[in-house]
C-alpha positions as CSV (number, residue, x, y, z in Angstrom):
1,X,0.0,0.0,0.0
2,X,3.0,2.5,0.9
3,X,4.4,2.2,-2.7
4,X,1.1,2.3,-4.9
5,X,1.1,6.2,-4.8
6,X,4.7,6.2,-6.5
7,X,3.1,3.3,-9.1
8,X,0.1,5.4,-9.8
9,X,2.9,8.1,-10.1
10,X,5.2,6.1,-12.6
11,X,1.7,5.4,-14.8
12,X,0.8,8.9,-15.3
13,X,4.2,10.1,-16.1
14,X,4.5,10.8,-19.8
15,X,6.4,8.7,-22.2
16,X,10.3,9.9,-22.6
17,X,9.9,12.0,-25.6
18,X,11.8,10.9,-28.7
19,X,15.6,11.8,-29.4
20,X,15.7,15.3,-30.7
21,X,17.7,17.6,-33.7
22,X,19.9,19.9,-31.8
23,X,20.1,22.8,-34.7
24,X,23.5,23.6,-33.7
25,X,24.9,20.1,-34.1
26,X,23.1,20.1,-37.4
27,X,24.8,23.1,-38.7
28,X,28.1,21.5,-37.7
29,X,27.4,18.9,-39.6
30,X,26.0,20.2,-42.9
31,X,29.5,22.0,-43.2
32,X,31.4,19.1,-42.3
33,X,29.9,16.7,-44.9
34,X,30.2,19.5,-47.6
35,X,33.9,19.8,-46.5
36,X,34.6,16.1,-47.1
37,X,32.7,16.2,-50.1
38,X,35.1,18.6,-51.4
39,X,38.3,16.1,-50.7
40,X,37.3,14.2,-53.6
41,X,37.7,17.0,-56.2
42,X,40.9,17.7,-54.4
43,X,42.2,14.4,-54.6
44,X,41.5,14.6,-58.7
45,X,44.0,17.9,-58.3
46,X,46.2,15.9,-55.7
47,X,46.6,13.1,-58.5
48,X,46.2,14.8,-61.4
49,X,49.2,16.7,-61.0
50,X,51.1,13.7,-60.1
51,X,51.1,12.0,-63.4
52,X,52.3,13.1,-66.9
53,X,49.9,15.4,-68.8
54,X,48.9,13.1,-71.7
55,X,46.6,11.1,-68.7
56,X,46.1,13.9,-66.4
57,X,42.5,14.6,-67.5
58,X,42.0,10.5,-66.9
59,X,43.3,10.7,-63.5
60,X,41.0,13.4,-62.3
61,X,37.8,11.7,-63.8
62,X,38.9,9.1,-61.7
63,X,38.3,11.2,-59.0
64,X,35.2,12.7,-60.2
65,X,33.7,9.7,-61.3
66,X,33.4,8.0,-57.8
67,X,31.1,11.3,-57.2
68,X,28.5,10.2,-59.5
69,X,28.8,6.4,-59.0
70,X,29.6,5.6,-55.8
71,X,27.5,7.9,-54.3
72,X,24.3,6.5,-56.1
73,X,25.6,3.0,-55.1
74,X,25.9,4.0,-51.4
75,X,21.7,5.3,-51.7
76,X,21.0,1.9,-53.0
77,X,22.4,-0.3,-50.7
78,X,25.3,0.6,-49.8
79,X,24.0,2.7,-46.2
80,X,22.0,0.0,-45.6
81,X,24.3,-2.9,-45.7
82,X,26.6,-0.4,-43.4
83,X,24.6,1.3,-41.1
84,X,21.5,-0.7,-41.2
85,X,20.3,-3.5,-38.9
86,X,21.4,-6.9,-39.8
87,X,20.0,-8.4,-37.2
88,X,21.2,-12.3,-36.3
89,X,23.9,-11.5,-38.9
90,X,24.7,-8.1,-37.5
91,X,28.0,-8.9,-36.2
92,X,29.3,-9.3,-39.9
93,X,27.0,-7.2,-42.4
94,X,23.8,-4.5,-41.8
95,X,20.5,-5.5,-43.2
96,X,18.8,-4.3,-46.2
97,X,16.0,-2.2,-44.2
98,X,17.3,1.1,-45.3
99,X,17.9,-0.2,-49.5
100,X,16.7,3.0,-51.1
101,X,16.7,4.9,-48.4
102,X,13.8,3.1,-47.1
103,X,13.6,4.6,-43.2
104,X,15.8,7.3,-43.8
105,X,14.2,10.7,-43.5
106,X,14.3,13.7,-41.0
107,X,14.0,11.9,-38.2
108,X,16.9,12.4,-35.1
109,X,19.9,9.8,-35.7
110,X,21.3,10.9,-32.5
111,X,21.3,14.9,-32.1
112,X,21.3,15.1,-36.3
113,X,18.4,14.0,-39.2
114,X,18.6,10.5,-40.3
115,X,19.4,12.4,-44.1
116,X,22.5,14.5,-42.8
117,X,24.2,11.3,-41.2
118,X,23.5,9.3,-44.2
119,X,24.9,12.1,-46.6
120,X,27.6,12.6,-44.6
121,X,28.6,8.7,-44.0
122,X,28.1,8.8,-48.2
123,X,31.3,11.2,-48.6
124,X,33.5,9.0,-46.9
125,X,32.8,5.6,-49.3
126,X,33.4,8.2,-52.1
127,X,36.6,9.4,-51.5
128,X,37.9,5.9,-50.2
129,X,37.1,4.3,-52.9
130,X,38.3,7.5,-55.3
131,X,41.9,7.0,-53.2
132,X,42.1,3.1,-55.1
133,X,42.7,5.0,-58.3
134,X,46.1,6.6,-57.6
135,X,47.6,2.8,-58.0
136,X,46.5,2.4,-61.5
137,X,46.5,5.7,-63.7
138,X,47.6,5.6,-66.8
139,X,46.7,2.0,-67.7
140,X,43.0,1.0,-66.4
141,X,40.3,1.4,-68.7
142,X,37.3,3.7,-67.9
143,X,34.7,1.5,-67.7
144,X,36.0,-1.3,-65.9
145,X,37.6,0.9,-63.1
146,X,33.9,2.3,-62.7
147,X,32.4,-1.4,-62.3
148,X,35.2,-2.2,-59.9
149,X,34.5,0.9,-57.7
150,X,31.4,0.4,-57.7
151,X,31.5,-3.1,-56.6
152,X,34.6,-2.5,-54.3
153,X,31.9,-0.1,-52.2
154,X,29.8,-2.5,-51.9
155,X,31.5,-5.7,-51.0
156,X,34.4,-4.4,-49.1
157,X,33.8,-1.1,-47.9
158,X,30.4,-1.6,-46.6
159,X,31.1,-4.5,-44.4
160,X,34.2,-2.9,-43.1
161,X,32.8,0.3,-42.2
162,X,30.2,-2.1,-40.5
163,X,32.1,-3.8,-38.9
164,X,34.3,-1.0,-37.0
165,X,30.8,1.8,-36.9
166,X,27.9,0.1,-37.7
167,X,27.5,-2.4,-34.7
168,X,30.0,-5.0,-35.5
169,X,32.1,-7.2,-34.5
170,X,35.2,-5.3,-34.4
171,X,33.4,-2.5,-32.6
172,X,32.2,-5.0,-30.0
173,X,36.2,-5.6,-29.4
174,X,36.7,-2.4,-28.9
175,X,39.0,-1.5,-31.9
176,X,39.2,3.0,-32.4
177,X,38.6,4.2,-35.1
178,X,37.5,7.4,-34.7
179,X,37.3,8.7,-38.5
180,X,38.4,5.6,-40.8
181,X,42.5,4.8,-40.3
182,X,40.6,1.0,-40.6
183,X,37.8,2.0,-42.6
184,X,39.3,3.9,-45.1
185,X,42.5,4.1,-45.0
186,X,43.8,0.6,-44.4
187,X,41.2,-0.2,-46.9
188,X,41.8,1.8,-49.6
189,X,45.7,1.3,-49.5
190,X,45.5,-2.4,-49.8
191,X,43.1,-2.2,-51.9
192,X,45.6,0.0,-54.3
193,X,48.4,-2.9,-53.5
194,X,46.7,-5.2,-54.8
195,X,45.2,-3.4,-58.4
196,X,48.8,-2.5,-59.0
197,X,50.0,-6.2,-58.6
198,X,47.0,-7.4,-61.0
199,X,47.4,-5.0,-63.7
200,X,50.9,-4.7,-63.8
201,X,53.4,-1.4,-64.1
202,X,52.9,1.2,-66.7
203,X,54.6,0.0,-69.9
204,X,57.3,2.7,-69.1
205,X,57.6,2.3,-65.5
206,X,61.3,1.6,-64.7
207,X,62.4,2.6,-69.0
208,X,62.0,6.2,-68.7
209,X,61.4,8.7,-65.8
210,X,57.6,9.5,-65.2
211,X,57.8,12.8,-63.6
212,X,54.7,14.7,-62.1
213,X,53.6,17.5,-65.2
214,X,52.0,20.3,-62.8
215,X,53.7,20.7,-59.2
216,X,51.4,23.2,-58.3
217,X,48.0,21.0,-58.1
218,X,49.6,18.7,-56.5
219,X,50.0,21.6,-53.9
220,X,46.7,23.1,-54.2
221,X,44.6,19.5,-54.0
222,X,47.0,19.0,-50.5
223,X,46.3,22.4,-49.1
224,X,42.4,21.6,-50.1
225,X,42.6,18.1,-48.5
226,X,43.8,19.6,-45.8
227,X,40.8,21.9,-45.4
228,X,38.1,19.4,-45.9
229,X,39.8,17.2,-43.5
230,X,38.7,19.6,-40.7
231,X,35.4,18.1,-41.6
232,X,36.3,14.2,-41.9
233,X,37.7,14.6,-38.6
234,X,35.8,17.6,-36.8
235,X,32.7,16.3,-38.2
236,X,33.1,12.4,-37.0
237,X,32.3,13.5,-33.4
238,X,28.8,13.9,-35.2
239,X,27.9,16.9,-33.1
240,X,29.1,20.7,-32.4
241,X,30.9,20.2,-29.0
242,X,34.2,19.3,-26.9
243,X,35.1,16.3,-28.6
244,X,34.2,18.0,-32.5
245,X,37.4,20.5,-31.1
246,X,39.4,18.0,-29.9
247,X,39.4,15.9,-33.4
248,X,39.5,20.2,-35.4
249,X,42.8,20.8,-33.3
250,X,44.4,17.5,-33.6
251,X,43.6,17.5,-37.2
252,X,45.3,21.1,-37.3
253,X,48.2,20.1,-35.7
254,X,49.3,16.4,-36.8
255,X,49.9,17.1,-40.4
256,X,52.1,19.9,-39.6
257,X,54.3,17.3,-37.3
258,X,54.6,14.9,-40.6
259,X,55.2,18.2,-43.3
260,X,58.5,19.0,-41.1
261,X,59.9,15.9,-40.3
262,X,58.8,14.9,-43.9
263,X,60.9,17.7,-45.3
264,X,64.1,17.1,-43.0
265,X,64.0,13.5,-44.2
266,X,63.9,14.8,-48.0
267,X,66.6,17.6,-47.2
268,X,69.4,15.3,-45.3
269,X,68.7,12.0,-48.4
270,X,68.9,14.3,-51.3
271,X,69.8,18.1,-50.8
272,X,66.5,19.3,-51.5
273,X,63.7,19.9,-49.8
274,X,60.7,18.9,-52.5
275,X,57.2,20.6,-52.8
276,X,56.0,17.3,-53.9
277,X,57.7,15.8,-50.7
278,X,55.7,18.3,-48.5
279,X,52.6,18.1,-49.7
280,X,52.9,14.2,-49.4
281,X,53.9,14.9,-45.6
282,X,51.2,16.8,-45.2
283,X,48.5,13.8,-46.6
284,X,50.4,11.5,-44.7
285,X,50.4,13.2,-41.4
286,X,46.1,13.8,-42.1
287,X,46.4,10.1,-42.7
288,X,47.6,8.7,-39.7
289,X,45.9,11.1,-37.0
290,X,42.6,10.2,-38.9
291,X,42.1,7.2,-36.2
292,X,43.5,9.1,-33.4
293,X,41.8,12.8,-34.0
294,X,38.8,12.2,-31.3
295,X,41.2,10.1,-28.7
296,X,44.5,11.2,-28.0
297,X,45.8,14.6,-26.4
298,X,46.9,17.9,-28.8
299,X,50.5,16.8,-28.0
300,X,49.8,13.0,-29.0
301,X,48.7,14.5,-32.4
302,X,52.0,16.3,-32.6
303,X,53.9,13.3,-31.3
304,X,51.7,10.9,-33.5
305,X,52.5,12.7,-37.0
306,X,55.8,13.3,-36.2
307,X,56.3,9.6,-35.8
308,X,54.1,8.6,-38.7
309,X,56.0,10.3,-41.3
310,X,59.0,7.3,-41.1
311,X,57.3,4.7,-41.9
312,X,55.5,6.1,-45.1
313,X,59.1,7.3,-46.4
314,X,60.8,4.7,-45.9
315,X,57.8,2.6,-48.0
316,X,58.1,5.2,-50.9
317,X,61.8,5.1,-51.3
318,X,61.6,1.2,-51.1
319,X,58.8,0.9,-53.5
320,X,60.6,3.1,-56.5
321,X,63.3,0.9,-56.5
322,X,60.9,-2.0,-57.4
323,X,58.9,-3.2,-60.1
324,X,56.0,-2.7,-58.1
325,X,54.0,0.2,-60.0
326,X,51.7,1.4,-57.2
327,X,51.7,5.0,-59.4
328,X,51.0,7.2,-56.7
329,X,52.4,5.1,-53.7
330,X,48.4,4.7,-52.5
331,X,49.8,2.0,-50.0
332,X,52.6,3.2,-48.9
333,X,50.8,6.9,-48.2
334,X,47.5,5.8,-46.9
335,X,47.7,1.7,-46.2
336,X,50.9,2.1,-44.0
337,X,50.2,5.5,-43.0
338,X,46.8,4.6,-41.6
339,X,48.1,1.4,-39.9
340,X,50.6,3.3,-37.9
341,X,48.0,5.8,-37.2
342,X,46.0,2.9,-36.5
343,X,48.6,1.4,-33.8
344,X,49.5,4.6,-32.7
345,X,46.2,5.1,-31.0
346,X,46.3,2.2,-29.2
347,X,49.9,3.7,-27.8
348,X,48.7,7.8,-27.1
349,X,44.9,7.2,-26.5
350,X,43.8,9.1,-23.1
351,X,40.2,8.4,-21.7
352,X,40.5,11.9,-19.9
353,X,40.3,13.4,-23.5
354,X,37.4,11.1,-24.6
355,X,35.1,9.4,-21.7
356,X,33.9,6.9,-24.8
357,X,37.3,5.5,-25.6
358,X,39.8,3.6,-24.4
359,X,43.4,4.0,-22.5
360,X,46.6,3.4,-24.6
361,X,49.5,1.5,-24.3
362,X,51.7,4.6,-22.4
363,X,48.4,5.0,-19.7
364,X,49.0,1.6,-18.4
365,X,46.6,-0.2,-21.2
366,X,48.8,-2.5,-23.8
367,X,45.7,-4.7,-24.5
368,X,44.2,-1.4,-26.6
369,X,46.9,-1.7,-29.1
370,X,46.5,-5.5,-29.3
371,X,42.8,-4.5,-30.5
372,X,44.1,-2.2,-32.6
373,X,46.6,-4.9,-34.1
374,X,43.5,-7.0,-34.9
375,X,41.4,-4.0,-36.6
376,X,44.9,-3.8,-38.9
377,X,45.0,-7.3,-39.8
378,X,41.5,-7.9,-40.4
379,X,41.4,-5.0,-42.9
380,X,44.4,-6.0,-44.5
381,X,43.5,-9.3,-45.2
382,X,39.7,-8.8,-46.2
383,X,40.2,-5.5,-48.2
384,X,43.0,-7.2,-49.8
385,X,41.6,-10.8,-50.4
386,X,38.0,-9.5,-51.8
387,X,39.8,-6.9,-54.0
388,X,41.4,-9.7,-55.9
389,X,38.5,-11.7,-56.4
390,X,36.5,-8.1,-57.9
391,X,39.4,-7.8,-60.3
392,X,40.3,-11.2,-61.3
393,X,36.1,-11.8,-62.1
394,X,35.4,-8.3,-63.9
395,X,38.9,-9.5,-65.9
396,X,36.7,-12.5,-67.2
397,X,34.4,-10.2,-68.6
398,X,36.2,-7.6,-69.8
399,X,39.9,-6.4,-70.7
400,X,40.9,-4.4,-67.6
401,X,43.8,-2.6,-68.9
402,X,44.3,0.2,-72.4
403,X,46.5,-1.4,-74.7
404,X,50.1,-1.1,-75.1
405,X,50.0,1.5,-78.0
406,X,46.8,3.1,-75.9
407,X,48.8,3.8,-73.0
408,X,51.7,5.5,-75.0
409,X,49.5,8.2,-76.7
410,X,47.7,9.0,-73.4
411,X,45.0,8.1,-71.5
412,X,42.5,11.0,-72.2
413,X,42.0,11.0,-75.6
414,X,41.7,7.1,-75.8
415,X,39.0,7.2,-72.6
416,X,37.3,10.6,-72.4
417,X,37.9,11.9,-76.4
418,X,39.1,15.3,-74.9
419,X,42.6,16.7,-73.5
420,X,44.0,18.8,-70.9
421,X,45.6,20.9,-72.4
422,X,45.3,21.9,-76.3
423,X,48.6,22.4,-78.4
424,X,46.5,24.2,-80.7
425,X,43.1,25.6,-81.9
426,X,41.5,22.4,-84.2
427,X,40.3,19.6,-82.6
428,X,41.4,16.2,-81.9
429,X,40.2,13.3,-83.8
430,X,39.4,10.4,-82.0
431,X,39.5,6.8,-82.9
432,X,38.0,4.1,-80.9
433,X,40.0,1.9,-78.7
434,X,40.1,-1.3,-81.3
435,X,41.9,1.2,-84.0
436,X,44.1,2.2,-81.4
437,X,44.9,-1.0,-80.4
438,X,45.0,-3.2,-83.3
439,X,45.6,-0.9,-86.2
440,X,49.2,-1.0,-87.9
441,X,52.0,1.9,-88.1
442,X,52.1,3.0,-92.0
443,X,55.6,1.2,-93.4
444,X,57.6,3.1,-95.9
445,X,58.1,0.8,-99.3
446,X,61.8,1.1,-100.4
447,X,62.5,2.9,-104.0
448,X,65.2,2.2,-105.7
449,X,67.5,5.3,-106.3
450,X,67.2,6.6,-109.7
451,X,71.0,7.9,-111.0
C-alpha cells in the first residue's frame, strides 16, 4: 500500500519524448559533410598533377567519377548494408531495411536527421574508394575501373565500415577508429596494392622517368585536402561540442608534425627539400591522425605525425626501386600511414580526453593496441583478399587494362575523347579503342634510287 502512490505516479508520467535535432549540431554537420565532399575534387587535383599530362585529365575523372557512382551505389544499398540492422547477422553485415533509403528521413539519428548522417557517411565511401585509383592511372580502362569501384563499395567497404561503426564485431572488441584509419585508410591502400600487382606497371615504369607534369595541383589538391579534413575529422564527433574540437585541433596540428619531419628527411637523403615531398607529408600526417583525432591529447597528435612520417618514407623510397608500380604510392601513403595511425592510437589514447574510448599503451593499457593490431590485420586481409577476387572476375568479362600503343598516346584522348591541355586551336580526332589497339603503323616501301 506505501508504494502504490509512487506506481500510480510512474503510470501517469509521460512517455520519454523521442531523441531530438539539436540545430547547432546540425549546422556543424551540414558543413562538415560538404567539407569532405570537397576532398574528392581535391584528390583529382592531388593526383592529377602527379602523373604526366597526356593522362592527367583520366586521373582526375577518376576522381570525379566516384562522385556520381559511388554515391548512387551508397543510396541503394550501400547505407543499408553499413549502417543498417542486420539483425542475427549483424555482427558481420547491416540488413537491407534502409535499401533506397527506405527509413531514412528527417528523423533524429542521435542529435542530427537521419538524411545528414547518411549524406555525410556517403562522402567518406566516395573518397575511399576514389583514393584506389592513384595505383592504377595511366593504364586502367574507364569502364571497368567504374564497375570495380562500384562493386569495391559494396563488397568491401560496406562491411568494413560495418564492422568498425555500424554495430560490428570489431566495434564489440573495442578496436578506435574514430574517423576511418581501418575503414578507409587501411582499406583503400590495400586495396591499391593489390590493383597495382594485377594489372601490372605502366609500360614505361622503370624505362624512362615519369615525372609529375604540374607541381602546383599537387599543392593546391593538398592544401584543399587539408581543409576538408577539418570536416572528416571535426565532423566524425557527429555533433558541435568538446570532442568535435578536440578531433579540429588534432587535425590542425598532426599534419604539420609529418610536413617537417617529412621535409628534413627529404633535405638530409637528397639536398633538397621537394614541394611534392611536403605536400605528401602533409597527406600522410592527415592520414595517420585520422584514427586518433577524437582520442588522444593535442600533444599525442603532434607526437603521432611526427612519428608517422617514417614509416610512409621509408615505404616510398623502397617501392621506387621496385617493379612494383603502385603509381601514386596509395599504399605506402595511406595503407601504412593509416596502420601506424592505426597502432598509434592504441599507444597515445587518453580516456580523460574522450570518456567513450579507451586507455593506450603509455596510460597503463597495452591490450588497446593488441585490439588495434586486430582492426589492422583484419582489414588487410579482407580489403586485400576480396579486391582480388573483384578484379580477377570483372577480368573474365572484360579487358581491364588500355592497350600497349593506348597507354603510350595518353590516357585522355583514348578514354574521355578530350585533353588537358590543347597544343593548338583544331580539334582532336578520335579513334576508338580497337583502331588504337590493333591498327598497324604505316611502313615506308623502299624505291630504288634513280641515277
Amino acid at each position: 500500500m506505501t508504494q502504490l502512490p509512487l506506481l500510480l505516479a510512474l503510470q501517469a508520467a509521460p512517455p520519454a519524448p523521442p531523441p531530438a535535432v539539436v540545430p547547432a549540431d546540425t549546422a556543424w554537420m551540414l558543413i562538415s559533410t560538404a567539407l569532405v565532399l570537397l576532398m574528392t575534387p581535391a584528390l583529382a587535383f592531388f593526383y592529377g598533377g602527379l602523373v604526366r599530362s597526356k593522362s592527367s585529365l583520366n586521373t582526375m575523372m577518376m576522381s570525379f567519377a566516384a562522385l556520381g557512382i559511388v554515391g548512387v551505389a551508397w543510396a541503394l544499398a550501400g547505407y543499408s548494408l553499413a549502417f543498417g540492422d542486420g539483425g542475427a547477422s549483424n555482427a558481420w553485415i547491416g540488413g537491407l531495411g534502409n535499401t533506397l533509403l527506405a527509413g531514412v528521413g528527417v528523423e533524429a539519428k542521435g542529435t542530427i536527421p537521419h538524411l545528414v548522417f547518411f549524406a555525410f557517411q556517403g562522402t567518406f565511401a566516395i573518397v575511399t574508394a576514389a583514393l584506389i585509383s592513384g595505383a592504377v592511372v595511366e593504364r586502367m580502362r574507364f569502364g571497368p575501373y567504374l564497375a570495380f569501384i562500384v562493386l569495391w563499395s559494396l563488397l568491401v567497404y560496406a562491411p568494413v565500415a560495418h564492422w568498425v561503426w555500424g554495430g560490428g564485431w570489431l566495434m564489440t572488441r573495442g578496436v578506435l577508429d574514430f574517423a576511418g584509419g581501418t575503414v578507409v585508410h587501411i582499406n583503400a591502400g590495400i586495396s591499391a596494392l593489390v590493383a597495382a600487382l594485377v594489372l601490372g606497371p605502366r609500360k614505361d615504369y622503370g624505362r624512362q622517368a615519369i615525372l609529375p607534369h604540374n607541381v602546383p595541383f599537387v599543392l593546391l589538391g593538398a592544401g584543399l585536402l587539408w581543409f576538408g579534413w577539418f570536416g572528416f575529422n571535426g565532423g566524425s564527433a557527429l555533433a558541435s561540442n568538446e570532442l568535435a574540437g578536440l578531433a579540429f585541433t588534432n587535425t590542425f596540428l598532426a599534419p604539420m608534425a609529418t610536413m617537417v619531419v617529412w621535409i628534413l628527411l627529404d633535405y638530409f637523403r637528397t639536398g633538397h627539400a621537394t614541394a611534392v615531398g611536403g605536400a605528401t607529408g602533409i597527406v600522410v600526417g592527415l592520414v595517420a591522425i585520422t584514427p586518433a583525432a577524437g582520442f588522444v591529447s593535442p600533444m599525442g597528435a603532434l607526437a603521432l605525425g611526427a612519428i608517422a612520417a617514417f614509416p610512409s618514407y621509408l615505404a616510398i623510397v623502397w617501392r621506387s626501386r621496385t617493379r612494383l608500380d603502385d603509381s601514386l604510392d596509395v599504399f605506402a601513403g595511406h595503407g601504412i600511414g593509416g596502420a601506424t595511425g592505426a597502432l598509434l592510437t592504441g599507444v597515445f589514447a587518453l580516456k580523460a580526453w574522450n570518456s567513450a574510448g579507451a586507455d593506450g599503451l603509455l596510460a597503463g593499457n597495452p591490450r588497446q593496441l593488441a585490439v588495434q593490431a586486430l582492426g589492422v590485420a583484419t582489414s588487410l586481409v579482407y580489403a586485400g583478399g576480396m579486391t582480388f577476387v573483384i578484379l580477377k572476375l570483372l577480368g573474365l568479362v572484360t579487358v581491364l587494362r588500355a592497350a600497349p600503343r593506348t597507354e603510350g598516346l595518353g590516357m585522355d584522348v583514348s578514354q574521355h575523347g578530350e585533353e588537358a591541355y590543347s597544343s593548338g586551336e583544331g580539334s582532336i580526332l578520335v579513334m576508338p579503342d580497337a583502331a588504337l589497339s590493333v591498327a598497324p603503323a604505316a611502313t615506308l616501301k623502299p624505291q630504288i634510287a634513280a641515277r
